[in-house]
N, C-alpha and C positions, 0 to 999 in steps of 0.2 A: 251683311250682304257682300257677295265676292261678284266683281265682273270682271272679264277678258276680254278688251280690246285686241284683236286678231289681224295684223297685216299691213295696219296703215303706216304711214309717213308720219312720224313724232316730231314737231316743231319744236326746238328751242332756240327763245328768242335771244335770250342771253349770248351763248354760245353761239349765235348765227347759223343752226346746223338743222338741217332734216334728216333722220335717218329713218329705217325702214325698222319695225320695231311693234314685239309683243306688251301690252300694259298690264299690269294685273293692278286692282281696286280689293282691299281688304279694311272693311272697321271704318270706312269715309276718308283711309290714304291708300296713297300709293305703292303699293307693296315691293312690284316686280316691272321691270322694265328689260327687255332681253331679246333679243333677233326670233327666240322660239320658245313659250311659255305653257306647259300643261299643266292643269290643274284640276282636277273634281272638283263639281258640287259648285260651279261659279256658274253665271251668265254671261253667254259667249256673244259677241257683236264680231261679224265678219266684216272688218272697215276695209278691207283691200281697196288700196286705191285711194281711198280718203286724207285729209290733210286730220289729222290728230292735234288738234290745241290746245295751251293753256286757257283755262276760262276767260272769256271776254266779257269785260266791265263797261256800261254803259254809265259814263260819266256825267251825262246829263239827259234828261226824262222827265216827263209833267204825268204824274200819275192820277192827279186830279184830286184825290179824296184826303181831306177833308171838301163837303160841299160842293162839288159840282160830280156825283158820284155818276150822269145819265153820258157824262162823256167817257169816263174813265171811273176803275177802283182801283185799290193796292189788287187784289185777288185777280182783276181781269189784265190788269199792267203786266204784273209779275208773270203769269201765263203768257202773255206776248210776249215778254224778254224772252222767256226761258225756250222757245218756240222760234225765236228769233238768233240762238246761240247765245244769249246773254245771262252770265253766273251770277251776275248781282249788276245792279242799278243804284245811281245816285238821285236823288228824285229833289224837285225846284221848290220852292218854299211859296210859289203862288197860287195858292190855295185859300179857300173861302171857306173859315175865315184864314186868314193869311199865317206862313209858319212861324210869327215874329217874338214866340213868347214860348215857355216849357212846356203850357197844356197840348200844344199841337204837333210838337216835336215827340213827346211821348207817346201821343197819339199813335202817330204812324208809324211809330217802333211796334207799338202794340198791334195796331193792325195786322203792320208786315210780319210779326211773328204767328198771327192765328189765321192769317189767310194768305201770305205771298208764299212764291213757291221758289226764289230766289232771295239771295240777303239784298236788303232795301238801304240805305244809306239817306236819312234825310239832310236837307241845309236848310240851316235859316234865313231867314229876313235881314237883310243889313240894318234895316231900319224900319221903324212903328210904320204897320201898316202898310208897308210898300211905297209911301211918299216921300222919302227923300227929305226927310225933313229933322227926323231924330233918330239915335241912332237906336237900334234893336238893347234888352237887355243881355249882352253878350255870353255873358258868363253864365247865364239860366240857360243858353240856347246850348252852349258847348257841355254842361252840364247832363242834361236833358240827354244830347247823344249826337248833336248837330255836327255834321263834317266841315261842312264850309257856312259861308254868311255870301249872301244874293240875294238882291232884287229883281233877279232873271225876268223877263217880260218888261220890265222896265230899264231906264236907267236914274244915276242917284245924281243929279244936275249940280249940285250945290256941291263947290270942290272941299270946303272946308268940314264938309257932312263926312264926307269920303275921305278923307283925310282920318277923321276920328275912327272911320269901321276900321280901317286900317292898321293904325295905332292897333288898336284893343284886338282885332284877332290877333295880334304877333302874343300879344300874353295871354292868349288861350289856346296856342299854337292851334289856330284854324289857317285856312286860306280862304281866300276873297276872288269869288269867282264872279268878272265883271260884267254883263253886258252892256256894250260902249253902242252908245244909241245917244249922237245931240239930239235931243226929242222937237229944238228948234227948228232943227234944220229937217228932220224928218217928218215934220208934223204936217197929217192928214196925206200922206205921200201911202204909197199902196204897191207900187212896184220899182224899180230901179229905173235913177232917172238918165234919161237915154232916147236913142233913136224908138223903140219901142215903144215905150210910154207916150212920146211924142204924137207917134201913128196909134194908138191905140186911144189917146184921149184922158187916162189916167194919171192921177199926180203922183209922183217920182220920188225916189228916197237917192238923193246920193251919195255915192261911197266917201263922201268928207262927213257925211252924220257920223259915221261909224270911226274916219282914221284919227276927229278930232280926241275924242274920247277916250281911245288907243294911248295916243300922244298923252294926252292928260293923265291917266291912271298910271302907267308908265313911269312918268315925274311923281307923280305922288309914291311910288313905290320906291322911289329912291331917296326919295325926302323920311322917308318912313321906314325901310326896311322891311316891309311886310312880302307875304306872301301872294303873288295875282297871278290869278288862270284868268285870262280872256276867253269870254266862250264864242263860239257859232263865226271866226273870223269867216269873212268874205268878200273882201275888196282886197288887190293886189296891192294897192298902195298901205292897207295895213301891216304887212306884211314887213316890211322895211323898218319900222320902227320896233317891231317885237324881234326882228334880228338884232338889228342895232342895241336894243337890253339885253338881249342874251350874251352879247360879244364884250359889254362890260359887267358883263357877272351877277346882274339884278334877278333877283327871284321873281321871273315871270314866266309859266308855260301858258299855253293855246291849244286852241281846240278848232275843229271844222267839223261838219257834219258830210254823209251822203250825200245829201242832196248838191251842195254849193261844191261839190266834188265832181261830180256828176252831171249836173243839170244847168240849164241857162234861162235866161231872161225869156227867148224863144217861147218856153215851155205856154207860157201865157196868153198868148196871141190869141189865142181861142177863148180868153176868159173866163179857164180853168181857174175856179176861186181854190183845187184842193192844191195848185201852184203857192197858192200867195202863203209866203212864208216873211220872217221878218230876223235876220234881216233881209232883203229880197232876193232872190236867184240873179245873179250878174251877167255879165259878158263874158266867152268863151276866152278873152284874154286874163281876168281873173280868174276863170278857171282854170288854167296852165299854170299860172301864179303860184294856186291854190295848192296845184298836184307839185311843181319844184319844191315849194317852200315844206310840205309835208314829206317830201323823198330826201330830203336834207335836212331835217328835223327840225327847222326854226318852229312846224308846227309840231307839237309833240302827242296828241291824240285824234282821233276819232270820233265824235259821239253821235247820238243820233237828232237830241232835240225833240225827240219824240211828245207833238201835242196833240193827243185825239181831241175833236170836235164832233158833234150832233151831223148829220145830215142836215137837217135843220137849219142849226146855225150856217154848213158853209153852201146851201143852196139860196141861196139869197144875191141882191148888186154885188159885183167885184168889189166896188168901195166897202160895203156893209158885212163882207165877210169878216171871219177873224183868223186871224196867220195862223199857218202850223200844219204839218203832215205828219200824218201817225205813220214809225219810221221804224219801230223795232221790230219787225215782221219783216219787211225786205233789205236792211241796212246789209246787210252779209252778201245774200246773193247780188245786190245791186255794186258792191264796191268790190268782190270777184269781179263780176264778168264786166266791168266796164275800168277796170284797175289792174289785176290783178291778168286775167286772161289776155290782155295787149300788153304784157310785160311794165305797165307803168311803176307798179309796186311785184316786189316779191314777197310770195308766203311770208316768208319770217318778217319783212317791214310790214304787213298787213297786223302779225300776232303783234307787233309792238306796240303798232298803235293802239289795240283795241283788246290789248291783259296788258303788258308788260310795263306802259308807261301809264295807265291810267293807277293801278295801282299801289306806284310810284308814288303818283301825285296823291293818292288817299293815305297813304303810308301804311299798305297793307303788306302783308309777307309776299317776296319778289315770286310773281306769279313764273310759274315754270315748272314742267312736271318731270319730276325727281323722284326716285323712293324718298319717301316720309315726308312725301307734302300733300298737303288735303288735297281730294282730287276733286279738284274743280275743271271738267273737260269743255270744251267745246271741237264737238266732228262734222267736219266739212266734206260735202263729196262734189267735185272740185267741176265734174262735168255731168251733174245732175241739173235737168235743163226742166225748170216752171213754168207757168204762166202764171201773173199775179192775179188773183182773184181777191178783193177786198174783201165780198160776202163771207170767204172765209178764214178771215182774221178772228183770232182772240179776241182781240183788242176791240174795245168799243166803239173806237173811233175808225171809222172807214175812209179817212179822209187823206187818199192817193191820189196822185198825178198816174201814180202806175201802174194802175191797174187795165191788164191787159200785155202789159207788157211779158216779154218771155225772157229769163236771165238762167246765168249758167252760177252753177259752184252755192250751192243750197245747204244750213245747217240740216244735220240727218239723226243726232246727239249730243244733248247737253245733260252733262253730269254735274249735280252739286253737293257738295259732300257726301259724296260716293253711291249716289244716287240717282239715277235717270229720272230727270224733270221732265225732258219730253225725246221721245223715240219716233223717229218716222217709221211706222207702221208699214207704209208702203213700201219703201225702200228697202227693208230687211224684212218684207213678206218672202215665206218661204224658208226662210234660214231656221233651221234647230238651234233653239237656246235652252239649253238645260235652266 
């Protein structure tokens, strides 16, 4: 299959550079790169105008299946990603039954090969069953095909538990992607504790659940040498001590999602359950926090966090709901037009976040389109203006704060190995493609 990318703006994140620039795709690489490319017998995409990128890795994702297939599958996840601008996904080990052992890591390799339409990346379980109690069998799980070891939805309380995942990923060169949750301090709490919660009546999670934990993993990392991603950071004061590791050289990157990029505590007032995320949506001073420490790299990714839920489940009390926004469908246009469009981040910091460092942190080949690298694209048309409609999401889970809302800078093609996973129709209605 031959394609011609025609007109757009070619982001490289490496180089720091946009240039204006023809692509050509042959055999699943990149063949031609050049100010003006003709070619027979290829398929032509007119991107004038569009931002042209290296593919964008979703680093963290609940695709749900195994066992809770009515929220999510590999086949309807993967279809959101790719719909979403995303060339591949890492996908969370909280699964039913749980990813803690080879049969289910397999599993989903298997799936994702006969039904996803993007590469899938599973993680395992830190430990049996998700309790915190023992540690996972390590070496079956990296074996098997696991990238990292997580108890993502939870955390692993027991410091000397976590100490051990620690240890033993360093000799299966995995890393340890934390969710920093004192479940003491956050337990039965439902939104951020605050003047909000206060007037709203709700019990409150505060931002010391999250920096205690921070702090801890942190020290354990230095005690250990291992490798720690922090996922879903969202308190300003976490933010300090993952600078402070990085400035004495510890193996630790971070992650922030859309949302807590984005969004505030506010959002809730209404007792929107598709709000209630965990860790919770914060103060508009965490969220400045959030955007400096990501414009300065202390955070080094992007992800979405993406957890579909049932209608079902999140129309139910605000207490009795379950966290999570299905997020790979608007993550792009929502971190354009509320980032990118007021100059907070530019193109190439946005490609960084969201190709360049994530698969860094997977240890994939340095995403960046070059002749002779797999064309893994994601095309953005930077002032293509939506309305979010959940009803029609891929994805199973309908469960948006934002729906309704109208954003700018929408994926319009994602290419993966040299292949269009999803084309907006609308968008390039009209256009001759041979």
């Amino acid at each position: 299959m031959k394609l011609l990318l025609k007109g757009g703006f070619v982001v490289d994140p490496v180089r720091e550079s946009i240039e204006k620039q023809d692509l050509l795709v042959e055999g699943g690489k990149i063949t031609g790169l050049a100010p003006k490319i003709s070619i027979e017998d290829a398929e032509v995409f007119n991107v004038t105008g569009c931002y042209v990128c290296p593919g964008f890795i979703d680093l963290h994702c609940h695709l749900r299946e195994p066992g809770e297939e009515h929220k999510e599958t590999i086949a309807t996840g993967t279809r959101a990603a790719a719909k979403g601008g995303f060339t591949a996904v890492v996908c969370m080990g909280n699964t039913n039954p749980p990813a803690d052992n080879r049969a289910v890591i397999e599993f989903i390799k298997k799936r994702a090969a006969e039904t996803g339409v993007v590469p899938v990346y599973p993680v395992g379980c830190a430990t049996k069953g998700r309790k915190g109690e023992e540690i996972s069998e390590i070496g079956d799980l990296a074996e098997a095909g696991a990238v990292a070891l997580s108890d993502d939805g939870s955390s692993v309380m027991n410091s000397e538990v976590y100490r051990r995942v620690l240890e033993y990923s360093k000799m299966f060169d995995l890393f340890v992607i934390s969710h920093c949750e004192d479940s003491n301090l956050s337990a039965d709490g439902v939104i951020n504790e605050g003047l909000v919660s206060t007037i709203l009546g709700l019990k409150g999670i505060p931002c010391a659940a999250e920096e205690v934990h921070v702090a801890r993993d942190i020290i354990l990392v230095e005690l250990t040498g291992a490798r720690l991603h922090i996922a879903h950071v969202s308190s300003g004061g976490s933010i300090r001590y993952i600078k402070e590791a990085k400035e004495r050289g510890l193996r630790v990157t971070a992650e922030v999602t859309p949302h807590h990029l984005c969004l505030t505590e506010e959002l809730v007032k209404d007792f929107d359950t598709n709000a209630k995320v965990n860790p919770p949506l914060r103060t508009r001073e965490d969220v400045e926090a959030l955007r400096q420490a990501l414009k300065e790299g202390v955070i080094d990714v992007i992800a979405t966090d993406h957890a579909p839920h049932s209608r079902e489940e999140k129309e139910v009390e605000f207490d009795y709901a379950p966290f999570g926004i299905s997020g790979l469908e608007t993550a792009v246009p929502l971190l354009w037009d509320k980032l990118v469009h007021p100059g907070v981040l530019t193109p190439v910091e946005l490609v960084q976040k969201l190709a360049l460092n994530p698969a860094r942190i997977l240890g994939l080949p340095e995403r960046v389109l070059a002749v002779g690298k797999e064309a893994a694209i994601t095309v953005i048309a930077p002032d293509l203006q939506k309305t979010v409609d959940v009803s029609s999401f891929v994805s199973l889970g309908k469960n948006s704060p934002l729906d309704g809302w109208t954003l700018r800078g929408w994926p319009v093609l994602t290419v993966v190995a040299g292949k269009p996973v999803m084309v907006d129709s609308d968008y390039f209605a009209g256009q001759e493609r041979r």
